[in-house]
N, CA, C and O of each residue as an XYZ file, in Angstrom:
648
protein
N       0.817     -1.151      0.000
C       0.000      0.000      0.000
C       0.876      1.233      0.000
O       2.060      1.235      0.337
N       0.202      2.252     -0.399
C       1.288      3.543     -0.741
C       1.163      3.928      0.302
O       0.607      3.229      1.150
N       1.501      4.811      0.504
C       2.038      5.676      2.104
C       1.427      7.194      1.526
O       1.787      7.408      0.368
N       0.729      8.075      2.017
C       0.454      9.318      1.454
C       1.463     10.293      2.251
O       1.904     10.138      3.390
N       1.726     11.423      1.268
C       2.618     12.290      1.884
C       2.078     13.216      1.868
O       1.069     13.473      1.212
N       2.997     14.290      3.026
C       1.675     15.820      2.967
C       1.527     16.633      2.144
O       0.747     17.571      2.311
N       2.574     16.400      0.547
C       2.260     16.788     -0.712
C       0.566     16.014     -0.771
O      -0.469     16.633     -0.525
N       0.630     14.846     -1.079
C      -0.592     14.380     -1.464
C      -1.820     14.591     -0.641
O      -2.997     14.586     -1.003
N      -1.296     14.779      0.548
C      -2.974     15.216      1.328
C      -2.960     16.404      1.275
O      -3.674     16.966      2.105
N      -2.514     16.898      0.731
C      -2.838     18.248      0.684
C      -3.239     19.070     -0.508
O      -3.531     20.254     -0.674
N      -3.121     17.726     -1.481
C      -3.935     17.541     -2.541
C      -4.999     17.567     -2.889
O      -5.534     18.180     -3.812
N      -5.681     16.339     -1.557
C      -6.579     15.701     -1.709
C      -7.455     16.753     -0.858
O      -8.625     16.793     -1.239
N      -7.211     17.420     -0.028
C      -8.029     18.052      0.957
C      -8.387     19.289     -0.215
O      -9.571     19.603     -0.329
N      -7.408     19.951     -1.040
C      -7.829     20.583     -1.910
C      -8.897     20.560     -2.907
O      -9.707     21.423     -3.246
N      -8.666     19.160     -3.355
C     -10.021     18.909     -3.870
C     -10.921     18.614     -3.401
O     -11.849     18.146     -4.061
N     -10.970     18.745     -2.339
C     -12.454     17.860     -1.686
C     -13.223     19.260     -1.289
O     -14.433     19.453     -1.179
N     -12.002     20.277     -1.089
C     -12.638     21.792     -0.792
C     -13.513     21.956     -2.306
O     -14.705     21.667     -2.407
N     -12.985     22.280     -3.010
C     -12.966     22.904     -4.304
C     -14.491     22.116     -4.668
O     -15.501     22.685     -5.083
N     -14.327     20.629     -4.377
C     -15.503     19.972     -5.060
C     -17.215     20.419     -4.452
O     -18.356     20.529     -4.898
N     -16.418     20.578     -3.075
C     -17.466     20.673     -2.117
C     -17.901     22.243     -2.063
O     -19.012     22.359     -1.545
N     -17.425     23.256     -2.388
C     -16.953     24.489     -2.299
C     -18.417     24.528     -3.696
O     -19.413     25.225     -3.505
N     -18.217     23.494     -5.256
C     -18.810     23.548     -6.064
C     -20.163     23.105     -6.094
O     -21.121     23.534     -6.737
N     -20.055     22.063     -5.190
C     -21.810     21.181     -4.951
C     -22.617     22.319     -3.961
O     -23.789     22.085     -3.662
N     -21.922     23.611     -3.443
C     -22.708     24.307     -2.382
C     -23.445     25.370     -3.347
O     -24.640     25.667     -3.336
N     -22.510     25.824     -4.113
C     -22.722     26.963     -5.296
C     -23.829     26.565     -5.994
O     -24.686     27.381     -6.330
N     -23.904     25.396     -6.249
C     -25.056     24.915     -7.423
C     -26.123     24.858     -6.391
O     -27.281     24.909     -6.805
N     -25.965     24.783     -5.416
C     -27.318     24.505     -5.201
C     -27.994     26.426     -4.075
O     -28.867     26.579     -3.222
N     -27.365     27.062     -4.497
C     -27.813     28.302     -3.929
C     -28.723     28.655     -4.455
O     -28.730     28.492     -5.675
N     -29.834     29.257     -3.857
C     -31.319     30.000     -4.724
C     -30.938     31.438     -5.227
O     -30.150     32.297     -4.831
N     -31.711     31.351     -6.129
C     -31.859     32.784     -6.599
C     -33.146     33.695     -6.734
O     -34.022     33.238     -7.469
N     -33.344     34.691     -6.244
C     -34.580     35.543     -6.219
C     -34.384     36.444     -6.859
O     -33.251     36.707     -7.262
N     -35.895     37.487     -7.252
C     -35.843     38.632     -7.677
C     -37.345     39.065     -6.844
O     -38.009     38.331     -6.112
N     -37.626     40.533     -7.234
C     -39.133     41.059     -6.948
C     -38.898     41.855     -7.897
O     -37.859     41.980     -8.545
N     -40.082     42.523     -8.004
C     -40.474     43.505     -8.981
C     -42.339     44.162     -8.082
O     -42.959     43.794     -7.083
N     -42.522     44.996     -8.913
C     -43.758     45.561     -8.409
C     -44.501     46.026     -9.651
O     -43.882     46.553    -10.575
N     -45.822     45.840     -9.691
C     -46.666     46.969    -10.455
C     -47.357     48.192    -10.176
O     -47.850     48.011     -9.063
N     -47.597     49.086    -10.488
C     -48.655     50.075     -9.957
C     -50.190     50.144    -10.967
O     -49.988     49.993    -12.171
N     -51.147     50.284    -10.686
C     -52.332     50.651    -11.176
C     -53.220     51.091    -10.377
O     -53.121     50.887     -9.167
N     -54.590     52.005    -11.096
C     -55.498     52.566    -10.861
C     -56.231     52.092    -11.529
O     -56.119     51.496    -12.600
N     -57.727     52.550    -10.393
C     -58.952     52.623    -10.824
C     -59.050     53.757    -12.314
O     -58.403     54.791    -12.480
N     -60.105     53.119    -13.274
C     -60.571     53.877    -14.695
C     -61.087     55.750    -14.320
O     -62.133     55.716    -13.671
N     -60.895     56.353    -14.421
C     -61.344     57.377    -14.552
C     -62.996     57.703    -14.492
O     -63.117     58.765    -15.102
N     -64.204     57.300    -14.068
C     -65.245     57.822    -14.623
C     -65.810     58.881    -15.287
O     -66.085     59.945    -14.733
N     -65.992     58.646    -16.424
C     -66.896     59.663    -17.011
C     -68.557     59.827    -16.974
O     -69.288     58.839    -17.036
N     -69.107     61.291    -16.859
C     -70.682     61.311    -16.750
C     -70.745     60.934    -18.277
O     -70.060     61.260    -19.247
N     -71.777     60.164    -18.113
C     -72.832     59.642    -19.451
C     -73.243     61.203    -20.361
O     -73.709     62.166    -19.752
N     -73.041     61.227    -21.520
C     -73.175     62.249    -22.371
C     -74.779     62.545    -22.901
O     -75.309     61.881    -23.793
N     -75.286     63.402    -22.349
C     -76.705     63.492    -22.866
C     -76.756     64.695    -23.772
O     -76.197     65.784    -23.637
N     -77.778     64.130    -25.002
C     -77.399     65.252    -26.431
C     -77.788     66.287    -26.268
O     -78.628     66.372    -25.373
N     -77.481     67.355    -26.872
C     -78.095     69.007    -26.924
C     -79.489     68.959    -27.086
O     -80.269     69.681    -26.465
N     -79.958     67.708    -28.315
C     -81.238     68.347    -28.801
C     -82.222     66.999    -27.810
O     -82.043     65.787    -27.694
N     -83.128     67.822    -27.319
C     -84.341     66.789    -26.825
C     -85.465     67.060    -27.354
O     -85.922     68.144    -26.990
N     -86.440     66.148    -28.499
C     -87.484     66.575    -28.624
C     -88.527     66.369    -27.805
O     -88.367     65.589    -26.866
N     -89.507     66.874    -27.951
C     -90.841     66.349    -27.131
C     -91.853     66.469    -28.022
O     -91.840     67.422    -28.801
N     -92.776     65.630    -28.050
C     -93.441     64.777    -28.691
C     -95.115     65.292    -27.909
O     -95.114     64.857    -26.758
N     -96.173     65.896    -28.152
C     -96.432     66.889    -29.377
C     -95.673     68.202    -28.572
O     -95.316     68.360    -27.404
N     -95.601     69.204    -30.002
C     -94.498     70.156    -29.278
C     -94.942     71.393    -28.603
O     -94.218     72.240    -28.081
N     -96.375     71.380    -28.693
C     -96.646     72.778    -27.648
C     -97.822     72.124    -26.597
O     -98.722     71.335    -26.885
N     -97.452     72.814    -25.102
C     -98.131     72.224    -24.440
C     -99.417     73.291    -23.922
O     -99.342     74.513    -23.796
N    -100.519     72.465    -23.690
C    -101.870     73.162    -23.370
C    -102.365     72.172    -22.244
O    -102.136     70.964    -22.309
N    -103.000     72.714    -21.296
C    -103.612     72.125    -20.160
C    -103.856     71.133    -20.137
O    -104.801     70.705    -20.801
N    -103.151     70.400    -19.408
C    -103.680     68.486    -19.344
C    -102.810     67.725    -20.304
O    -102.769     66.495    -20.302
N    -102.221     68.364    -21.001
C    -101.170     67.469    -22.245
C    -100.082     66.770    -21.509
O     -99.572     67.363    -20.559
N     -99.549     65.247    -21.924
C     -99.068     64.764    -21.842
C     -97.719     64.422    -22.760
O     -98.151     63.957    -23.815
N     -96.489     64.453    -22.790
C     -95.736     64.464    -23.893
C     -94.578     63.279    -23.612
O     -94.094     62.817    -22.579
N     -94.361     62.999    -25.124
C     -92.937     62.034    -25.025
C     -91.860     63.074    -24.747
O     -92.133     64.261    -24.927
N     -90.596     62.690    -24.298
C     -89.258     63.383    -24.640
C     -88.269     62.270    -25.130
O     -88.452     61.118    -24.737
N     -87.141     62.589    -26.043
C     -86.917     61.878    -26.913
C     -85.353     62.287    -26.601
O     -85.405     63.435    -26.160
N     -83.918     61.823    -26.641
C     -83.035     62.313    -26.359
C     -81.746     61.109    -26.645
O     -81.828     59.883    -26.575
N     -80.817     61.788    -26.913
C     -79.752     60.902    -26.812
C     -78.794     60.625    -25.767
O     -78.666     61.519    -24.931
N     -78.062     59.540    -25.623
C     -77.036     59.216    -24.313
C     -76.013     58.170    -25.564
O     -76.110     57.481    -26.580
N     -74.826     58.834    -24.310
C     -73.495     57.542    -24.875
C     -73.150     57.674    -23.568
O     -73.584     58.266    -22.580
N     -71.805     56.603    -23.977
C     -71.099     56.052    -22.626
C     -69.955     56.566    -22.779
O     -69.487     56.062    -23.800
N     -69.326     57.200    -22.392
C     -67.577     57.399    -22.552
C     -66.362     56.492    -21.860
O     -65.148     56.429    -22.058
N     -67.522     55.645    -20.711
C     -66.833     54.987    -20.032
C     -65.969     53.627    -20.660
O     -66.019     53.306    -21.848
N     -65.323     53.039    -19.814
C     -64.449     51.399    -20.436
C     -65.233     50.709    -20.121
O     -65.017     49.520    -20.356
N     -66.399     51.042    -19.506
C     -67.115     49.836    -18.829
C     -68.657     49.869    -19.518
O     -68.811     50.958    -20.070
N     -69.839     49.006    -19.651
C     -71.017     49.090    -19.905
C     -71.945     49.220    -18.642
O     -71.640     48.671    -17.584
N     -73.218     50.050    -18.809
C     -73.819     50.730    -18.169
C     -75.646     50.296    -17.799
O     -76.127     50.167    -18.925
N     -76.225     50.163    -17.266
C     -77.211     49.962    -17.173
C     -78.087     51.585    -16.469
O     -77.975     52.177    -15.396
N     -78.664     51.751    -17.321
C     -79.596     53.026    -16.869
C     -80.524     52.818    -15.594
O     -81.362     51.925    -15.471
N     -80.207     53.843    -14.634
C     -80.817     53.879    -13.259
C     -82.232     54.433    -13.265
O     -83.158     53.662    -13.014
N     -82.425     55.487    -13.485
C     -83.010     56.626    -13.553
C     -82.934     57.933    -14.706
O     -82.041     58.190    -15.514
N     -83.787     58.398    -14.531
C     -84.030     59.852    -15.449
C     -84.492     60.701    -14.826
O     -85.647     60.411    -14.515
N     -84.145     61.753    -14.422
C     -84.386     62.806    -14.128
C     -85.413     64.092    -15.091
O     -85.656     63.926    -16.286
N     -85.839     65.145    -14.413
C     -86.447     66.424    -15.667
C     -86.038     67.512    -14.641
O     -86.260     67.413    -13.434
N     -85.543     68.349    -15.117
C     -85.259     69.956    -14.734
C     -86.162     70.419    -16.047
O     -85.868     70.291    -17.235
N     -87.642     71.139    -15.314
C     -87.982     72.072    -15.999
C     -88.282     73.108    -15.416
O     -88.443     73.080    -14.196
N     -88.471     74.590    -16.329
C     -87.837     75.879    -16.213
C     -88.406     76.461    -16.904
O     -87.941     76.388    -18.042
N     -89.626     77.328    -16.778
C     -90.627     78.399    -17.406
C     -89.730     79.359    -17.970
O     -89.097     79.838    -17.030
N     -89.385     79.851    -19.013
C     -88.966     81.283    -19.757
C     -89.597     82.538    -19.141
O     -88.831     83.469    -18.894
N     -91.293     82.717    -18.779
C     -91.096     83.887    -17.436
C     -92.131     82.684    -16.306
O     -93.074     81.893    -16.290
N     -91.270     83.205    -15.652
C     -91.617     82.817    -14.262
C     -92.706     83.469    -13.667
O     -93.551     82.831    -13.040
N     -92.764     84.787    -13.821
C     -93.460     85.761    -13.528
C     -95.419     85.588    -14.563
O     -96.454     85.927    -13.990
N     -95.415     85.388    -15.082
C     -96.726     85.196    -15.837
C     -97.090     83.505    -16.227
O     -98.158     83.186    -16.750
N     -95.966     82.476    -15.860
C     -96.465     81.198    -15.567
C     -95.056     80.442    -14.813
O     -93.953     80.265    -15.331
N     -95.485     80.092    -13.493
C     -94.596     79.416    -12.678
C     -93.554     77.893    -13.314
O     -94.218     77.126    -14.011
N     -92.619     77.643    -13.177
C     -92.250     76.639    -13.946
C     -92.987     74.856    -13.102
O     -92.790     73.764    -13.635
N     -93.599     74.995    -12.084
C     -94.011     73.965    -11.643
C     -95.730     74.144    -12.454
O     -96.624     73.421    -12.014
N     -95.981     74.915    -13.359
C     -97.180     74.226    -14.368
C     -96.912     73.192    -15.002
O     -97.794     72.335    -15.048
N     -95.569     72.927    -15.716
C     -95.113     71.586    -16.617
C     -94.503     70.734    -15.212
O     -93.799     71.241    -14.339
N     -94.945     69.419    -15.256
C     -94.220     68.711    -14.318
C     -94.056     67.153    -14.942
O     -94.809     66.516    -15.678
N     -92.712     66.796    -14.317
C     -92.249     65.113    -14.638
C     -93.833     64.171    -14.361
O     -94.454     64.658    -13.416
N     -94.300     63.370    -14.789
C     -95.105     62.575    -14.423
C     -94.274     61.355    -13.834
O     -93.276     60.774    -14.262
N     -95.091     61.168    -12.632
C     -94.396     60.054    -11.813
C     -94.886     58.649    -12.310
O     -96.051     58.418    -12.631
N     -93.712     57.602    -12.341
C     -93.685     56.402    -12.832
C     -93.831     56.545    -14.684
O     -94.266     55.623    -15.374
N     -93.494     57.523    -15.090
C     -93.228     57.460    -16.739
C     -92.082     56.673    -16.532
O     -91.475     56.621    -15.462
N     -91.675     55.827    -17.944
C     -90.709     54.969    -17.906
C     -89.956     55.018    -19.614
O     -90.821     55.102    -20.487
N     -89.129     54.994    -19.913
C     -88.460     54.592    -20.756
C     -89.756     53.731    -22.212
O     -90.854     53.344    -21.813
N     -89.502     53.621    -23.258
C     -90.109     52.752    -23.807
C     -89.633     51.161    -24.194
O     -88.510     50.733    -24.459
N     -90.327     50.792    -24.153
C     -89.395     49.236    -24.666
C     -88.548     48.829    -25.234
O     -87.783     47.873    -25.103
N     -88.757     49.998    -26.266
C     -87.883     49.517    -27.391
C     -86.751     50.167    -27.512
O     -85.862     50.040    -28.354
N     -86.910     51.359    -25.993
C     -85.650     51.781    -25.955
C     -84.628     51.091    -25.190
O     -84.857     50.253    -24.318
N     -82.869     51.712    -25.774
C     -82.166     50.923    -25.116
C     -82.016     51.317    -23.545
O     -82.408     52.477    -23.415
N     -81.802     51.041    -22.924
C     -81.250     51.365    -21.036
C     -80.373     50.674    -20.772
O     -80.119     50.574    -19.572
N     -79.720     50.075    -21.530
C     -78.216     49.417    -21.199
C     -77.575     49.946    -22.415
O     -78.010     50.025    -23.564
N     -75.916     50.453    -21.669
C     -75.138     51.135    -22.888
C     -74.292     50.252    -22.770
O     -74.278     49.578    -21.740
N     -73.179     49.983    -24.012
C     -72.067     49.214    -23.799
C     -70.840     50.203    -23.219
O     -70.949     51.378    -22.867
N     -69.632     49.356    -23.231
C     -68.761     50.566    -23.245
C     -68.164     51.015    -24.276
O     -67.983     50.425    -25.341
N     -67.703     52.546    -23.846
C     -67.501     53.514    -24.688
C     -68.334     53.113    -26.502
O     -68.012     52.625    -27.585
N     -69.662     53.791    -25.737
C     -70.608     53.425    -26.743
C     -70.848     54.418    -27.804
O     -70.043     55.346    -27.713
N     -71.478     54.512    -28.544
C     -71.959     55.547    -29.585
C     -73.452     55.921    -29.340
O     -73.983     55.385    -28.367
N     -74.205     56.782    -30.109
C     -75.059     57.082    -29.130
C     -76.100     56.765    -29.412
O     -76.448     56.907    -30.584
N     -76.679     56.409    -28.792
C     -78.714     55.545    -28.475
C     -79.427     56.830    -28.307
O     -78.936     57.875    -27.880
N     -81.002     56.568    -28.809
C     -82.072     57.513    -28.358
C     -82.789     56.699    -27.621
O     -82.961     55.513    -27.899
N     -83.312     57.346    -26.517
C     -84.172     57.001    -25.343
C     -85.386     57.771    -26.058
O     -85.253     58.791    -26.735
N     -86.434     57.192    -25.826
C     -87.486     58.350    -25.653
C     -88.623     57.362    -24.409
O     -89.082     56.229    -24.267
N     -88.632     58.889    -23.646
C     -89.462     58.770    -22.141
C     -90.449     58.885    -22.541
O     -90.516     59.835    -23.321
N     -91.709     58.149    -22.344
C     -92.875     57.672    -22.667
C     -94.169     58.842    -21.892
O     -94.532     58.448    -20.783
N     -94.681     59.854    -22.262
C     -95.467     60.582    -21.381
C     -94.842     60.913    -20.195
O     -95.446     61.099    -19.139
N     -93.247     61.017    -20.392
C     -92.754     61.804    -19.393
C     -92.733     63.396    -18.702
O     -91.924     63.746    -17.843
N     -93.620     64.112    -19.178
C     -94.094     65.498    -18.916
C     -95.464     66.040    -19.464
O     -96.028     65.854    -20.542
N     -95.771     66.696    -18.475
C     -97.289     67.198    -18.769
C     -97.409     68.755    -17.692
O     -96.979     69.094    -16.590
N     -98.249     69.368    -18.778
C     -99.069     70.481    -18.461
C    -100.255     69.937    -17.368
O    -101.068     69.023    -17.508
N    -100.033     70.856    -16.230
C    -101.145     70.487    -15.410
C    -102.492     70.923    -15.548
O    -102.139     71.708    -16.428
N    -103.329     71.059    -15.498
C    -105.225     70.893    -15.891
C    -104.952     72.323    -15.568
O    -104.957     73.063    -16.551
N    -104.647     73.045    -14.075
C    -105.047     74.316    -14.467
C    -104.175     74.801    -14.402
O    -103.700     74.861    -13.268
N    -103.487     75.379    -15.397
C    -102.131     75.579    -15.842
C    -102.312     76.803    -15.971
O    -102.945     76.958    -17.015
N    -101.984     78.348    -15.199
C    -101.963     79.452    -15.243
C    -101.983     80.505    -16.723
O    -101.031     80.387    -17.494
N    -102.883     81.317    -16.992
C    -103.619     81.520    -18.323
C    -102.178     82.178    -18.819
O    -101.999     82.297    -20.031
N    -101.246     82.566    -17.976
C    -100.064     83.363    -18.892
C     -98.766     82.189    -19.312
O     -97.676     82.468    -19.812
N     -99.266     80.884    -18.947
C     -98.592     79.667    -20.031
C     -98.896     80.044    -21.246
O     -97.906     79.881    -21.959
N     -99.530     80.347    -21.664
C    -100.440     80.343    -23.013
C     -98.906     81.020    -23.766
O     -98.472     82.124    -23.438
N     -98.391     80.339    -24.558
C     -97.317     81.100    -25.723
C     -96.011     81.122    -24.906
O     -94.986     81.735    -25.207
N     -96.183     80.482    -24.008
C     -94.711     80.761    -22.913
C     -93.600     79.629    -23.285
O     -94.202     78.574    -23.488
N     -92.570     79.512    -23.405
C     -91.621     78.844    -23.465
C     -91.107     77.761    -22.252
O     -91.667     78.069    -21.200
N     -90.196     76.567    -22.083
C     -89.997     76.040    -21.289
C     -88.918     75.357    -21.627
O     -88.867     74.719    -22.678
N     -87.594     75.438    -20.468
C     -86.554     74.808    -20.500
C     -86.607     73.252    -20.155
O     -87.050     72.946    -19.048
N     -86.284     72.482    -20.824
C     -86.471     70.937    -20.302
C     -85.259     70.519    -19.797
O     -84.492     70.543    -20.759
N     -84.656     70.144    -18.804
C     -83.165     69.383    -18.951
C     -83.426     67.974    -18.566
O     -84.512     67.731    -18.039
N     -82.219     66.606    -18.839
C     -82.114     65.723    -19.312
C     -80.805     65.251    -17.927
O     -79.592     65.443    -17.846
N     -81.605     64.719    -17.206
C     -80.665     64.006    -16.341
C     -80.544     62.321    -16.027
O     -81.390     61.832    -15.278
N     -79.488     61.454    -16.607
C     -79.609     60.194    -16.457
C     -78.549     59.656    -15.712
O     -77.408     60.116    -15.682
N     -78.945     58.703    -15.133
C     -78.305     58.078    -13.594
C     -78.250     56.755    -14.464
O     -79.042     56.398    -15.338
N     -76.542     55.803    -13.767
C     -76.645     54.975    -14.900
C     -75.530     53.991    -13.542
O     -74.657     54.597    -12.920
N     -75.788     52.564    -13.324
C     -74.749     51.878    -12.697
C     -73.728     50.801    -13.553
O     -74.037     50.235    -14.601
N     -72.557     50.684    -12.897
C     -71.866     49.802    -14.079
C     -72.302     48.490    -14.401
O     -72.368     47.753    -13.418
N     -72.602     48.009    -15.429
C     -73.115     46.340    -15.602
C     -71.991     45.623    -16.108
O     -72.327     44.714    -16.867
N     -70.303     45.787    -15.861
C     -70.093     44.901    -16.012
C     -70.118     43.489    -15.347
O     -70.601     43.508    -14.215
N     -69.795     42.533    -15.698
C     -69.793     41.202    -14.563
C     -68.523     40.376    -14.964
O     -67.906     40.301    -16.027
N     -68.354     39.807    -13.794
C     -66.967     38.465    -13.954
C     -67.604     37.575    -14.388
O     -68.702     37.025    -14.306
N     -65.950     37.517    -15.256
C     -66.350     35.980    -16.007
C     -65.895     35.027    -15.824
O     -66.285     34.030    -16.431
């Protein structure tokens, strides 16, 4: 048998470092992180058009009328219509009060209109079904008087998970 000398163990201890030194390296982990940032979409109000007609167009005591109007969505998301609102507004106040024309309660949308918008939609006509009327005794200085209508729609998001 050979005899080892402290050349050779000192060989051998070298490699056993080196080997062992190499089986530790390979097996070390490696990590990273990273992060994202985001926000909530911006909401936009639902766009209601300049022109609203109403449907017949001059009002006389007891008349009942359609209003007819457009909406889009600007939003990323699709919309389901809440509500409708009426702001109306006598031209004189003074010779007929603006509470002679009033919203009729429980008027509704028509069937065949849409009440769900998609997103960032293009634009739909609603028309409100006998949504305003002249009241029975409607002050004699209505007669030829003008009236501001405004157009307010309330709308919640419909999207859903899929």
């Amino acid at each position: 048998m050979r005899k080892f000398t402290k050349r050779s163990a000192a060989l051998v201890t070298a490699g056993v470092i080196v080997a062992t030194g190499g089986a530790a390296w390979a097996v070390w982990g490696v990590t990273g992180t990273g992060s994202v940032a985001a926000s909530g979409a911006t909401i936009s109000p639902l766009v209601v058009g300049q022109t609203i007609t109403l449907t017949p167009t001059a009002f006389f005591p007891g008349s009942k009328h359609n209003i007819a109007f457009t909406v889009s969505n600007p939003n990323p998301f699709p919309v389901d219509i809440s509500g409708i609102s009426l702001t109306i507004t006598s031209n004189d106040t003074n010779a007929c009060a603006s509470n002679n024309v009033v919203q009729v309660p429980g008027a509704e949308p028509s069937a065949t209109s849409d009440i769900s918008l998609d997103a960032n939609s293009g634009t739909h006509t609603i028309t409100y079904v006998q949504a305003v009327r002249m009241i029975a005794n409607a002050a004699p200085g209505c007669a030829g008087n003008g009236f501001q209508i405004g157009v307010q729609v309330a709308a919640n998001s419909a999207a859903v998970d899929d």
